[in-house]
C-alpha positions in Angstrom: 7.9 -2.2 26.1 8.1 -4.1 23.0 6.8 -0.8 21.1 8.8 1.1 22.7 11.9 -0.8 21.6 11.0 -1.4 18.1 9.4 1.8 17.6 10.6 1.8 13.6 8.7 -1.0 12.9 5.1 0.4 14.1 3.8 -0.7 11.0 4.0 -4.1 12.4 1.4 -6.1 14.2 2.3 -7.6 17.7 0.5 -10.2 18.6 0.9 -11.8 22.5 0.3 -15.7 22.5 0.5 -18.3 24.9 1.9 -22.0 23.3 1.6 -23.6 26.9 -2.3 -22.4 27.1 -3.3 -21.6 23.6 -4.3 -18.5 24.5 -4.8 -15.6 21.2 -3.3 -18.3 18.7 -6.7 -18.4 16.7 -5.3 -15.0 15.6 -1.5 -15.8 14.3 -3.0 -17.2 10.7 -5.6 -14.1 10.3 -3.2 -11.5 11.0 -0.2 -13.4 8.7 -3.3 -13.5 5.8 -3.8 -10.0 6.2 -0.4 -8.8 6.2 0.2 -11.3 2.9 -3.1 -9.3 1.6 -1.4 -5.9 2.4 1.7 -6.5 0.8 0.5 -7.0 -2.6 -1.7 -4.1 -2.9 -1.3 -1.8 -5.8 -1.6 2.0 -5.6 -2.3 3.3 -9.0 -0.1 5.8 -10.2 -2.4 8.7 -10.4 -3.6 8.6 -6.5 0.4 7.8 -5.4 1.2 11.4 -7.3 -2.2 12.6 -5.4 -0.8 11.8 -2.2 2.6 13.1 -3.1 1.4 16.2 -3.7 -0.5 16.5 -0.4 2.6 15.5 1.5 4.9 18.2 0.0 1.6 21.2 0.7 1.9 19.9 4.4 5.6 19.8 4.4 7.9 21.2 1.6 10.9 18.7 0.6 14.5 19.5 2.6 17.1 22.0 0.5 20.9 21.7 0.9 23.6 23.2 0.2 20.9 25.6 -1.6 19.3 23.6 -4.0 15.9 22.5 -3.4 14.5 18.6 -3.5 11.9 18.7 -6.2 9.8 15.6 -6.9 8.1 15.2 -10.3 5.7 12.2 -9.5 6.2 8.9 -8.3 5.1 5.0 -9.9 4.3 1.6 -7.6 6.8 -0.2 -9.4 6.4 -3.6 -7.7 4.3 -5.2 -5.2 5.2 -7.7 -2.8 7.2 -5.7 -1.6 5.9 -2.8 -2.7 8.4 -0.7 -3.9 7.6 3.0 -5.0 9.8 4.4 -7.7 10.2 8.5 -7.3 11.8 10.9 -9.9 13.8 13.6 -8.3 15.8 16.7 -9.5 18.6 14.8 -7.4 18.5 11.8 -5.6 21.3 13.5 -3.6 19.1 16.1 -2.0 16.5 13.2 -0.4 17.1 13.1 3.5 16.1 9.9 5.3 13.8 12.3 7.5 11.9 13.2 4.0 12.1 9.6 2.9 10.3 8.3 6.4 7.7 11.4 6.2 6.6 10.0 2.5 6.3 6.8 3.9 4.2 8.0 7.0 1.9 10.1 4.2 1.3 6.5 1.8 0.6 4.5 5.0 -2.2 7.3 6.2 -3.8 5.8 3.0 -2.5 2.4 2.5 -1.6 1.0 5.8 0.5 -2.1 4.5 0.4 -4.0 8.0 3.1 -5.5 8.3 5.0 -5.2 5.4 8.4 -2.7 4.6 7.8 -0.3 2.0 11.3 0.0 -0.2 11.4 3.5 -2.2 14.1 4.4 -4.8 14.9 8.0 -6.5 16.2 8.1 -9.7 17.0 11.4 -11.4 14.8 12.5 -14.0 15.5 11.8 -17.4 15.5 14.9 -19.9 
């Protein structure tokens, strides 16, 4: 049920403990350690853009109002939380449903347990 109802936040463990018996609560400060663990990882620039480029093979970015989303490559800015820093033809054309399939592609290869993954597009520069 309680996947069900927070079904945006799979990316986050659930952990059922009892305080009255003790029950599972050897495995509160193992999972919190591995979540801190997962938030700062780094993904080097070069494997992000590799990943990138798988993700629009599978699925080509949206197009509206007849111009097409085109992504030149994309930089881990900061970790903990990681943030991913993308450089778009227009930051305009980015649908949330194209935003939440990138993220679904980088957690296939970097799971980030626990942690929110924050992703900014900026227009390229000339």
């Amino acid at each position: 049920m309680i996947r069900k109802e927070l079904n945006f936040l799979d990316y986050v463990p659930v952990l059922f403990v009892s305080a009255k018996t003790g029950q599972r609560t050897g495995e509160i400060l193992p999972t919190a350690l591995r979540v801190q663990e997962e938030r700062l990882v780094r993904i080097p620039t070069s494997e992000l853009n590799r990943i990138l480029r798988e993700a629009q093979e599978k699925h080509a970015p949206p197009a509206r109002s007849g111009r097409k989303l085109k992504i030149s490559y994309g930089t881990q800015v900061k970790a903990d939380p990681p943030t991913f820093l993308f450089h778009v033809n227009d930051p305009v054309l980015v649908h949330f449903s194209y935003r939440r399939f990138l993220e679904n592609q980088i957690r296939k290869h970097y799971s980030f347990l626990g942690t929110p993954l924050f992703f900014s597009f900026r227009k390229k520069s000339k």
